[in-house]
BAZA-76177 format. One line per field, with one value per residue (C-alpha): residue number from 1; residue in three letters; chain; x, z, y. Coordinates in steps of 0.25 Angstrom, whole numbers. Layout:
k: (NUM | ...) .
r: (ALA | ...) .
c: (A | ...) .
px: (X | ...) .
pz: (Z | ...) .
py: (Y | ...) .
END
This chain:
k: (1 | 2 | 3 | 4 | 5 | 6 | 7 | 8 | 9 | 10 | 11 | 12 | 13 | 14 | 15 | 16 | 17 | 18 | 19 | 20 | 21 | 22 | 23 | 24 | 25 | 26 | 27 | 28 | 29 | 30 | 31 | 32 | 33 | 34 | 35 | 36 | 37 | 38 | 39 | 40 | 41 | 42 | 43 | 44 | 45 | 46 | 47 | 48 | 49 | 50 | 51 | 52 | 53 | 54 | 55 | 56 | 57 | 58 | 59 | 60 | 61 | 62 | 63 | 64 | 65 | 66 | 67 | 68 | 69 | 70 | 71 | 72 | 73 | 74 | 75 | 76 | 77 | 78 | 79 | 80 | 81 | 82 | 83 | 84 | 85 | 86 | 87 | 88 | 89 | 90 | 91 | 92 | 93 | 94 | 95 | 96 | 97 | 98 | 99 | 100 | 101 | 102 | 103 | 104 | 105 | 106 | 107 | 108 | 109 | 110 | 111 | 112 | 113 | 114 | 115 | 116 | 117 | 118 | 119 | 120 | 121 | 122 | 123 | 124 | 125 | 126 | 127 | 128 | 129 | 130 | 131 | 132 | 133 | 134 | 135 | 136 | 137 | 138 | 139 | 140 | 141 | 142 | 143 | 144 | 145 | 146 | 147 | 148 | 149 | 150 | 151 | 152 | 153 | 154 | 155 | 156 | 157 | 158 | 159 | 160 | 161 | 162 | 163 | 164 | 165 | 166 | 167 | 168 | 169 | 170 | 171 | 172 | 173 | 174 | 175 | 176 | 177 | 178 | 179 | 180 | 181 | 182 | 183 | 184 | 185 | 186 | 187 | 188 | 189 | 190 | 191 | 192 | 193 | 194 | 195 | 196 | 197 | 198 | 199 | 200 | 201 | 202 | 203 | 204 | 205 | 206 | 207 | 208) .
r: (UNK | UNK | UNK | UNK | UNK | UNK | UNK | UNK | UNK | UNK | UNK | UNK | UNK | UNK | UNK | UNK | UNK | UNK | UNK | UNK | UNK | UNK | UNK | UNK | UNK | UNK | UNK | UNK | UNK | UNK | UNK | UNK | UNK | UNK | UNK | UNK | UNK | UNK | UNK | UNK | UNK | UNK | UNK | UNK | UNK | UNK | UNK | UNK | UNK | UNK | UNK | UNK | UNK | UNK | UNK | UNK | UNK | UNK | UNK | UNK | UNK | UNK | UNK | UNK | UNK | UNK | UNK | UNK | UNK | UNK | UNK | UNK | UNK | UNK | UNK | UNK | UNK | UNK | UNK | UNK | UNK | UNK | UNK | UNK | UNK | UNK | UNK | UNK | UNK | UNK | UNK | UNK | UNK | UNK | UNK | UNK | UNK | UNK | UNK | UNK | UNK | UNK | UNK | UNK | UNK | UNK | UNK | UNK | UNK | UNK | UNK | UNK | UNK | UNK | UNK | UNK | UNK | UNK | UNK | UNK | UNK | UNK | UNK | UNK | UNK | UNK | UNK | UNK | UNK | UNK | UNK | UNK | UNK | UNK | UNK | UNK | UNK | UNK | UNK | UNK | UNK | UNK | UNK | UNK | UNK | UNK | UNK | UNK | UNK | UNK | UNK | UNK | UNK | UNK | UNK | UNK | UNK | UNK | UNK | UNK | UNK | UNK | UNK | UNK | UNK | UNK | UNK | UNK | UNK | UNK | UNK | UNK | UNK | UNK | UNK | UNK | UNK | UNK | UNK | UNK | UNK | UNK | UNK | UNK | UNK | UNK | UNK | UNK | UNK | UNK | UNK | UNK | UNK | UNK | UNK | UNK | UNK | UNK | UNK | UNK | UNK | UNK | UNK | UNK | UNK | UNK | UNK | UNK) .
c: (A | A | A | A | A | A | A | A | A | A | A | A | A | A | A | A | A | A | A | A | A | A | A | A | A | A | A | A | A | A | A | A | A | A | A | A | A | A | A | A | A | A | A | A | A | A | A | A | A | A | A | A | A | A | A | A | A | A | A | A | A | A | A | A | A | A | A | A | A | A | A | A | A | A | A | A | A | A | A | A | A | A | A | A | A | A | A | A | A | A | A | A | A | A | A | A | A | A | A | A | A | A | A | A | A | A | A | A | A | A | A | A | A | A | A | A | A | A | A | A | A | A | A | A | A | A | A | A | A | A | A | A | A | A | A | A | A | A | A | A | A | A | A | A | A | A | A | A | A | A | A | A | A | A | A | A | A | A | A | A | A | A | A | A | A | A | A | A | A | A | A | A | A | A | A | A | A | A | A | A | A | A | A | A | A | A | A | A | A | A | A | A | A | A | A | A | A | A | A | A | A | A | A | A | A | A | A | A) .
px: (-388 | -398 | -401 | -400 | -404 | -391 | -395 | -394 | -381 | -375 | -380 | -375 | -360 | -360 | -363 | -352 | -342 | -342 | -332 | -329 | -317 | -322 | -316 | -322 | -327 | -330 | -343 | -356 | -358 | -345 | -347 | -361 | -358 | -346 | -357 | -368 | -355 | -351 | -364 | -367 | -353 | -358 | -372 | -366 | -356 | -367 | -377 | -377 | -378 | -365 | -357 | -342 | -341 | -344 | -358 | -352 | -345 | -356 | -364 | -358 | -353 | -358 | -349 | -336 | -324 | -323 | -313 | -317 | -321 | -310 | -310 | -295 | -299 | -309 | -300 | -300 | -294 | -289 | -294 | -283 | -289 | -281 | -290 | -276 | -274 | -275 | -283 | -277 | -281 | -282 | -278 | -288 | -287 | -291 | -288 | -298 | -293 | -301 | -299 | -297 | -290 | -285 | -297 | -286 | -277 | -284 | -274 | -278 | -272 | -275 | -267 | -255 | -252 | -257 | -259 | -261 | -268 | -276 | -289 | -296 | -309 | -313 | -317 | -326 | -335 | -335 | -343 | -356 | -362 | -361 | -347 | -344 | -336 | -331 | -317 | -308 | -299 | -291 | -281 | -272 | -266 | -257 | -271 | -272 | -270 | -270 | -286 | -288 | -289 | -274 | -278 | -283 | -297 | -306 | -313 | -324 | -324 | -333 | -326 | -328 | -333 | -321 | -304 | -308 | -314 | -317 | -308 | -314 | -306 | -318 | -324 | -311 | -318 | -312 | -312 | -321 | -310 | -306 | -318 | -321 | -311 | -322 | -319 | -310 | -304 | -294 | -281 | -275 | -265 | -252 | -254 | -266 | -258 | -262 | -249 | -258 | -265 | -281 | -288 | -303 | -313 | -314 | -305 | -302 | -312 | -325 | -335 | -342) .
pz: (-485 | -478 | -461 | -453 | -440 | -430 | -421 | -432 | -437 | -424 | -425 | -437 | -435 | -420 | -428 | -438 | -428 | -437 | -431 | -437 | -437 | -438 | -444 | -446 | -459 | -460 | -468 | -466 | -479 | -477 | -464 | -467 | -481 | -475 | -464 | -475 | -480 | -469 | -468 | -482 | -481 | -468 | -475 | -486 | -476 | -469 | -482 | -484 | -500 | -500 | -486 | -491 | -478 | -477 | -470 | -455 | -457 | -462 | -451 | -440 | -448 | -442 | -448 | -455 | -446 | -452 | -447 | -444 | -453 | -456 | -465 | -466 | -474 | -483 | -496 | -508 | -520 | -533 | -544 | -555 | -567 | -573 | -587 | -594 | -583 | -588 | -583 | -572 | -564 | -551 | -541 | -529 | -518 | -531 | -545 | -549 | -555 | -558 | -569 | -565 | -570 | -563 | -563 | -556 | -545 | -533 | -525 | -511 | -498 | -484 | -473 | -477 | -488 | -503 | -512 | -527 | -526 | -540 | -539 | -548 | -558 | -560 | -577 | -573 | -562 | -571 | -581 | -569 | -567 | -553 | -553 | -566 | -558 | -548 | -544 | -533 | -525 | -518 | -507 | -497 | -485 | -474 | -466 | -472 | -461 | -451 | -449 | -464 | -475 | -477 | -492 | -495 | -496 | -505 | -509 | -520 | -528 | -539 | -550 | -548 | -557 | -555 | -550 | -535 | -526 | -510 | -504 | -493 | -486 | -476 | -485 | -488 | -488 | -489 | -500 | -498 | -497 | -485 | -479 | -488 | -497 | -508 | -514 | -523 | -520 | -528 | -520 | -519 | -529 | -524 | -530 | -519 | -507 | -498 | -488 | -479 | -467 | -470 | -459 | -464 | -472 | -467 | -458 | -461 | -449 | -447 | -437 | -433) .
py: (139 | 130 | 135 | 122 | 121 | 123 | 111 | 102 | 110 | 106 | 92 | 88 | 95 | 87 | 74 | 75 | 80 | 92 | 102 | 116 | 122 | 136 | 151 | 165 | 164 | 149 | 148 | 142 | 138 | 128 | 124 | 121 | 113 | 105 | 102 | 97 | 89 | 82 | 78 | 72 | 64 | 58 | 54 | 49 | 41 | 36 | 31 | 19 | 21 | 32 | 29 | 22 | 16 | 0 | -3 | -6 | 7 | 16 | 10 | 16 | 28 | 42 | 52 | 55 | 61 | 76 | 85 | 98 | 107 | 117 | 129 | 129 | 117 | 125 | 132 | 139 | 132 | 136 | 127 | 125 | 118 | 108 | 104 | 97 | 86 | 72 | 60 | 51 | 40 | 42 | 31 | 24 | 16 | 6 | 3 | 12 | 25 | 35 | 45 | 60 | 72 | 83 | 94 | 106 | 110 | 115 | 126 | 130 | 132 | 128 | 135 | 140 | 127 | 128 | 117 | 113 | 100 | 95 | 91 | 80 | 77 | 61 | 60 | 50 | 58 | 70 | 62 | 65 | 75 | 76 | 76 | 85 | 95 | 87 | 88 | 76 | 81 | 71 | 75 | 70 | 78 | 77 | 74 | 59 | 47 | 58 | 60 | 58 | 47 | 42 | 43 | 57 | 63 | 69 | 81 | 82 | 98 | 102 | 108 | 125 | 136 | 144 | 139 | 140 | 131 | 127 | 116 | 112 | 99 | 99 | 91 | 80 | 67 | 52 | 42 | 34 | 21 | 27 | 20 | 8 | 2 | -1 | 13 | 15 | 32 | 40 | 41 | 58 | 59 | 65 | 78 | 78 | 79 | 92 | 93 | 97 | 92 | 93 | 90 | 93 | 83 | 69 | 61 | 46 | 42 | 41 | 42 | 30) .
END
């Protein structure tokens, strides 16, 4: 992993209001890619050529409103393949429907609470080859209209070489119609619903 100097380090966590909920045994390497992450949302959120947000918006954006980073949030999940589902479309906030299948069941627990939720594979994006082993996984929790998007989140996961993968809800971001109603998103189907609250990832609001 790259050095960087700490001055800057501190800087940059100070500018994104980046605070750490810290455990014996945290990482660097994760605390230092959910940094570089953060960071590349807010760019892109800021660029004129990738931001979501309408002109005026964008103008006075200066950064997404993250919680804390929290490695309760951080877990291991069980990747349960599912090759025999069928195709479905999967309903937006528009007509659109885009075409997925059920790639698998993720299993993981956070706390004390586990879960089985499934997680998705777009037949159109998979024709790319930037997104040949990319997975969605749409969620909704007991969060949503309580410091998060009342309509769910998003994670993006690459497809791994073996049945076991990171989750890590640090990362949970919007769609992109919660700030402009030009997009058209995939609403969480119910089987997506994690009773739980999860507090980690990006809030609704953002920092102007």
């Amino acid at each position: 992993m790259k050095t960087f100097p700490s001055y800057l380090l501190l800087l940059g966590l100070f500018m994104l209001g980046f605070q750490i909920k810290a455990q014996s045994g945290f990482a660097d390497s994760l605390l230092w890619e959910n940094y570089q992450y953060r960071l590349r949302e807010n760019q892109d959120f800021a660029d004129s050529t990738e931001s979501p947000l309408n002109e005026s918006d964008r103008l006075a954006f200066t950064s997404l409103n993250w919680f804390p980073v929290d490695t309760n949030f951080m877990v291991w999940a069980r990747l349960e393949r599912t090759p025999e589902t069928e195709a479905f479309e999967m309903p937006t906030t528009t007509e659109r429907k885009p075409i997925y299948r059920q790639y698998g069941i993720l299993r993981f627990s956070i706390g004390d609470s586990s879960f089985a939720v499934p997680v998705y594979q777009n037949l159109g994006l998979i024709k790319m080859p930037q997104y040949k082993d990319y997975l969605f996984f749409p969620f909704t929790d007991l969060s949503n209209g309580f410091g998060t998007y009342g309509g769910g989140r998003y994670l993006d996961i690459r497809i791994p070489e073996g049945d076991s993968l990171l989750l890590d809800f640090n990362r949970a971001y919007n769609p992109y119609c919660a700030y402009n109603d030009r997009y058209s998103c995939p609403i969480p189907p119910s089987e997506n619903h994690i009773p739980f609250t999860i507090r980690a990832g990006v809030r609704y609001e953002v920092k102007h």
